[in-house]
N, C-alpha and C positions, 0 to 999 in steps of 0.2 A: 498653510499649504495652499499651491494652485489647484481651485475649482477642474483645472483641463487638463487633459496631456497634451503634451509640447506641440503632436503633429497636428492637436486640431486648435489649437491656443487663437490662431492669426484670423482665425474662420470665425468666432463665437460673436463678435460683436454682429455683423452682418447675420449669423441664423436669429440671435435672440431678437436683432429689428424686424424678421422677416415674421418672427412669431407674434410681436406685439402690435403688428399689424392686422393680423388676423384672431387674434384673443380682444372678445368682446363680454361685455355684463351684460346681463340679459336684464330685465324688468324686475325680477324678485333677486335680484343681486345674483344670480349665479353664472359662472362661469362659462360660458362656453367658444368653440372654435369655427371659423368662415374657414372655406376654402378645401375642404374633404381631403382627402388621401393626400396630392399631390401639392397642399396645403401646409399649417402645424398640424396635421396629424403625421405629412412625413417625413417634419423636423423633428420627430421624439426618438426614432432609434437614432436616428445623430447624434442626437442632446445625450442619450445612453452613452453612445460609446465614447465620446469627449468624455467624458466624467472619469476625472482620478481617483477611482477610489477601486478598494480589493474586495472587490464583493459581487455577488451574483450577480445576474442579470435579470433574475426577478426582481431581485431589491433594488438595481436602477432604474430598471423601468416603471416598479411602483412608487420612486423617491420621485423620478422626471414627470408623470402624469401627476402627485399630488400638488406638485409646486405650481404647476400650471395649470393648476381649474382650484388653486388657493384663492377663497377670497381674499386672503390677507395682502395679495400681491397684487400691487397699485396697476391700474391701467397703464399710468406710463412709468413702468419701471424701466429700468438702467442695470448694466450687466452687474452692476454691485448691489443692488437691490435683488437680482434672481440669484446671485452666489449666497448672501443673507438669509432668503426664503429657503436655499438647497441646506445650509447648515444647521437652521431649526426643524426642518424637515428629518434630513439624515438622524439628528439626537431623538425626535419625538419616537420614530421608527424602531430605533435600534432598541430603544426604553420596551417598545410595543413586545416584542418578539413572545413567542410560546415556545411548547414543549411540542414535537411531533414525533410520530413513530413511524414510517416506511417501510412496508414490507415490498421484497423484492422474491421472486419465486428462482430461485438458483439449479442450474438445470447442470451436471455431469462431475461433480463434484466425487472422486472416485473411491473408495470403500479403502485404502492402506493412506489416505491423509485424513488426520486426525486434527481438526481447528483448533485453536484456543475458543471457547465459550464465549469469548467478547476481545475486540481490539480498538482502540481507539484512531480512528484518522479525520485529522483536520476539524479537534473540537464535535465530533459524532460516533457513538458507541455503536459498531457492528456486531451484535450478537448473531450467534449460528444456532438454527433450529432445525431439527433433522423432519419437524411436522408442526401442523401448527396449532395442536391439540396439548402442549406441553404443559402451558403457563396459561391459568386463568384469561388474563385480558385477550391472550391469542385465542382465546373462543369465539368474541365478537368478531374480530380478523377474520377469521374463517366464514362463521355465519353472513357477511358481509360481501366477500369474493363469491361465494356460493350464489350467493343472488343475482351479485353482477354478473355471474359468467350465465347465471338461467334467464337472467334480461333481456342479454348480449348474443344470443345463438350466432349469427352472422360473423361476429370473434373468435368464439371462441365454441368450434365444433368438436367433433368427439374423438377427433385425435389430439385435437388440440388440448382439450381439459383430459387425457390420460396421459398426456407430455407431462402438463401441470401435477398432478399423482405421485408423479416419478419423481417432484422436487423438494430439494431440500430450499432451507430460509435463510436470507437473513431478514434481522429487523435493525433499520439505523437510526440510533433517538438523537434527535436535534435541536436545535435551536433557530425560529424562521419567524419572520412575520408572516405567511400567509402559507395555504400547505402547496401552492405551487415553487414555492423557494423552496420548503421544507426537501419537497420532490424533485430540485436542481441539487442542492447541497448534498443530498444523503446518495443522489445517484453522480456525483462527483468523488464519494469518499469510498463508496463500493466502488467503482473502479477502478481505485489506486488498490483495494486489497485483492481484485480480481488480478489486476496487473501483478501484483506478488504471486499469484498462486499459479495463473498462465506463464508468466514468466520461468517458473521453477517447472512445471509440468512440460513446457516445450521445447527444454534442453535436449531429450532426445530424439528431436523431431528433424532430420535431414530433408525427409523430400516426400511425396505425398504415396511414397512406397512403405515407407517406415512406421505408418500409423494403421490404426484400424476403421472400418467406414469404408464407402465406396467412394469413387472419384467422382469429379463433379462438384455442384455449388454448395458447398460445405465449408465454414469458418476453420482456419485451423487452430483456435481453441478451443479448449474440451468445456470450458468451465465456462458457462454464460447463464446470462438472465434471462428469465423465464418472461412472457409474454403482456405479465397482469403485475403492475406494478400499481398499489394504492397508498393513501395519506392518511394516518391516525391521527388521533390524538393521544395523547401519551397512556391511556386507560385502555385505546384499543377500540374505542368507538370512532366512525370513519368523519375525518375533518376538512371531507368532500364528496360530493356523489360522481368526481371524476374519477377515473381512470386514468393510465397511460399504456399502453398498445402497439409494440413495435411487431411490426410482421414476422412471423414464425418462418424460419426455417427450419429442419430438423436437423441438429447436430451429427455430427461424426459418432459411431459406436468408439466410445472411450476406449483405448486401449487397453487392455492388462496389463499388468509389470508381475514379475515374479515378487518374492519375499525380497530380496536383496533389493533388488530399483527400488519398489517402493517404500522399502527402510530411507535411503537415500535422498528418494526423494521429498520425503516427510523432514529430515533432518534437514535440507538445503531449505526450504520453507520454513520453516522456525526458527533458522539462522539467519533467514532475511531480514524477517518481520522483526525480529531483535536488532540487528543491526540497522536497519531503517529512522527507529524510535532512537536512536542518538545518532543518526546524517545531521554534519556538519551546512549540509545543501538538502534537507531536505522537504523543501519545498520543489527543487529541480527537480531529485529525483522521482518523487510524487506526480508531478507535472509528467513525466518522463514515462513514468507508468502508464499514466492516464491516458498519454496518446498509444499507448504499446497497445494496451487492452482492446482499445477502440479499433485498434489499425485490423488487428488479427480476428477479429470476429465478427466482422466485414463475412458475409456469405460470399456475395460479390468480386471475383478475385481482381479484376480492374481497381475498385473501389480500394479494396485490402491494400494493392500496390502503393497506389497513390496515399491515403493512410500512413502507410508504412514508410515512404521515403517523406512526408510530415515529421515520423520521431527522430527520421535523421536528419533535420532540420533546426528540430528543434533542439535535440542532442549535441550536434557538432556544431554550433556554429550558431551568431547571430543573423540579424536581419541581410548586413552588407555582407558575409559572407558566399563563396560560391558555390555552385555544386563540385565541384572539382575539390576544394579547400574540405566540405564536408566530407568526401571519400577518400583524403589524404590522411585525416583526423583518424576516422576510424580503422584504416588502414593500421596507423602509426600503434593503434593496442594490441597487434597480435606480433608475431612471428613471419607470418605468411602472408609477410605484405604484397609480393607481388600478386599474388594468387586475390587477394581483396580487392586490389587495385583493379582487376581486370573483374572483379565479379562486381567491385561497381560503378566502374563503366557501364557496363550491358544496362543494370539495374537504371542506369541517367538513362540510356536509349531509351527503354518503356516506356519509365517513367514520363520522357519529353513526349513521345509514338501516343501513348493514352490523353494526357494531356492537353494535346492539342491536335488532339479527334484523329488521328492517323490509325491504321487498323495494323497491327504488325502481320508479319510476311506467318508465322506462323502461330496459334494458339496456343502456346506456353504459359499463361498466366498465371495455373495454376501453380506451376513448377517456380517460377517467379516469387510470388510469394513465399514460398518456402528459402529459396535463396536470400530473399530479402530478409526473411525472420533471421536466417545464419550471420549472415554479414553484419546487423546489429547486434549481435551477440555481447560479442569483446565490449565494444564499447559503452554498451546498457552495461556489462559486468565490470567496467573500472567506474561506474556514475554510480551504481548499487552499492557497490563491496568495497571500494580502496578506502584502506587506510588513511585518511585524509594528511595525516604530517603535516609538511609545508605548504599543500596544496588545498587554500581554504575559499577558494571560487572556485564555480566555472570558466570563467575568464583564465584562472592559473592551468586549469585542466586546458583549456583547446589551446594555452600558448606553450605548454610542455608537449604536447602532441604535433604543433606544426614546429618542433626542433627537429633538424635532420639524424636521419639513421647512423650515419658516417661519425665516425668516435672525433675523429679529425675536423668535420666540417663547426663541429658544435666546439672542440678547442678555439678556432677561429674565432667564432663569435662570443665563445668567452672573452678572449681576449680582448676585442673590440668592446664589449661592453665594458671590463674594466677598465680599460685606457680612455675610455668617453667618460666616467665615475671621476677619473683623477682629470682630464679638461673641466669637469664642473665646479672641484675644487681651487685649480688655478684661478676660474672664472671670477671666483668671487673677491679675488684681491687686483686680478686684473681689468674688471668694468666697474665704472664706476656708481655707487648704486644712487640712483634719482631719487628714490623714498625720502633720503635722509636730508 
């Protein structure tokens, strides 16, 4: 396999000269770097992101600094020399890894959804803990957070830790070399099952009339993570004195649903997470979650927008795609195309108005966001839910979506593509082939 990806391949010889200029031995053989930040220290997230390989971003960045303060690697190496040190590196690594545990403090999780006990996403087991008194090693967990949060006043004040009170857990056991990867992975695989759970919880969700909570800077999902996010070890004793610490907003009062919704909505949730675990795509749809979750629980409604028209980016269409081509795409999964079509337009204006610092004529954001969550509906529910049949890419999904509406217009281009089928048949007794 190539060391690089394509777009940085033509670049690599010129950074590793520029590195091997500035990596020197020191007197006792150790490695070190000339030239501070704007030097090899700020050729390392480049060397990160050039790197083809499917794995965190802890573990590039602790694969790219071991290879480069490696004794083993010659003063004057050559790019096949630092691809050599990146391959015994990668194996030594991958050999290293532990067991970690991740507790995440889950905040609005509503009383008629019922979890499974444990699911598994992307190679890490999410258990659901309703306290964290349940299970033995979750003693230490606790005793441990409890400290942190008496250490930490400044963090976590007394609304803050009665926020915390109120949460239910998960714990996500993993597989990491170090517990800052531990705490990348396990908060990568809770968000795909948060994205299952927001995703199903905000089907009822039309406009920021429909929900419970006051208006204002408020996420519109119910279901999020709690403030105090720490690394175990698989026993339950802490496999760092770090923390992680995202500023607290206060959520939205969860809604109620009667008996009925929330039947409903329990069963459309367990029909997910089942049909998830045999996607033909689902790593896309995974991915797909991932940005959903993120997008919507944005406090920030600017931030949420932008987020939010990311899943439709990433959803509809690749790189060279347009924004037009992504709004035609999801358009094409409903019925009400024209009404989509015109809902996202508006959604591009924002979008481009925030973007590129422009202040819009009125403060709708709020409202915006909810629009945007509707408009990816359809399309997140044919990437989730379709029966997959003859449709075993993405690539098959957005080229079935960019076929026209018109029963007539797609005979047409049947017909052209069969009649181009029978010229490639002729072709081959009419050119003559040079191989032979």
């Amino acid at each position: 396999m190539s060391w690089w990806k394509q777009e940085f391949s033509k670049h690599v010889g010129f950074v590793l000269t520029e590195l091997k200029k500035q990596r020197k031995f020191g007197a006792d053989g150790s490695v070190y770097l000339t030239g501070g930040r704007d030097g090899a220290f700020g050729l390392q997230p480049w060397l990160r992101s050039a790197l083809n390989l499917e794995v965190s971003n802890s573990y590039k960045n602790q694969l790219v600094r071991n290879v480069i303060f490696s004794v083993e690697l010659s003063e004057n190496f050559d790019e096949k020399l630092f691809c050599k040190a990146l391959n015994k590196e990668n194996e030594r690594l991958r050999r290293s890894k532990s067991e970690y545990r991740v507790v995440f403090p889950i905040f609005g999780i509503p009383s008629y959804i019922e979890l499974p006990e444990s699911i598994q996403c992307r190679n890490t087991t999410i258990s659901f803990h309703s306290k964290l008194d349940s299970i033995d090693y979750l003693k230490f967990v606790q005793e441990f957070r409890e400290k942190q949060q008496k250490d930490h006043p400044n963090f976590f004040d007394d609304d803050c830790k009665s926020t915390l009170r109120e949460c239910s857990y998960f714990t996500a056991l993993c597989s990491a070399i170090s517990a800052f990867e531990a705490q990348e992975v396990a908060s990568m695989a809770v968000q795909i099952y948060l994205g299952m759970i927001n995703f199903t919880l905000n089907a009822p969700k039309f406009s920021q009339w429909t929900i419970g909570g006051k208006a204002g800077s408020r996420a519109l999902n119910d279901v999020l993570v709690g403030p105090h996010i720490t690394v175990h070890m698989a026993d339950g004793h802490p496999a760092s004195e770090a923390f992680w610490y995202d500023p607290w907003v206060e959520p939205r009062n969860v809604s109620q649903k009667d008996n009925r919704q929330g039947t409903v909505l329990k069963k459309n949730l367990l029909h997910l997470i089942e049909i998830m675990e045999s996607s033909k795509w689902r790593e896309f749809a995974e991915n797909t979650l991932i940005r959903y979750n993120q997008a919507f629980s944005e406090s920030h409604h600017e931030s949420a927008l932008l987020a939010g028209w990311r899943v439709l980016e990433y959803a509809a269409g690749d790189r060279n795609s347009d924004f037009d081509r992504y709004i035609d795409r999801a358009a094409n999964c409903t019925a009400y195309r024209e009404e989509m079509i015109i809902a996202g337009q508006h959604l591009k204006y924002l979008r481009n108005s925030f973007a590129h610092g422009h202040i819009s004529e009125v403060d709708e954001s709020e409202a915006m966001v909810f629009e945007l969550q509707r408009f990816l509906r359809p399309l997140l529910n044919q990437i989730l839910f379709m029966r997959h049949g003859e449709i075993e890419t993405k690539q098959d999904l957005w080229a079935l979506l960019d076929l026209p509406e018109s029963q007539e217009m797609r005979r047409e281009l049947q017909y052209d593509a069969q009649r181009r089928l029978e010229l490639h048949s002729v072709a081959q007794k009419f050119f003559r082939d040079e191989t032979k």
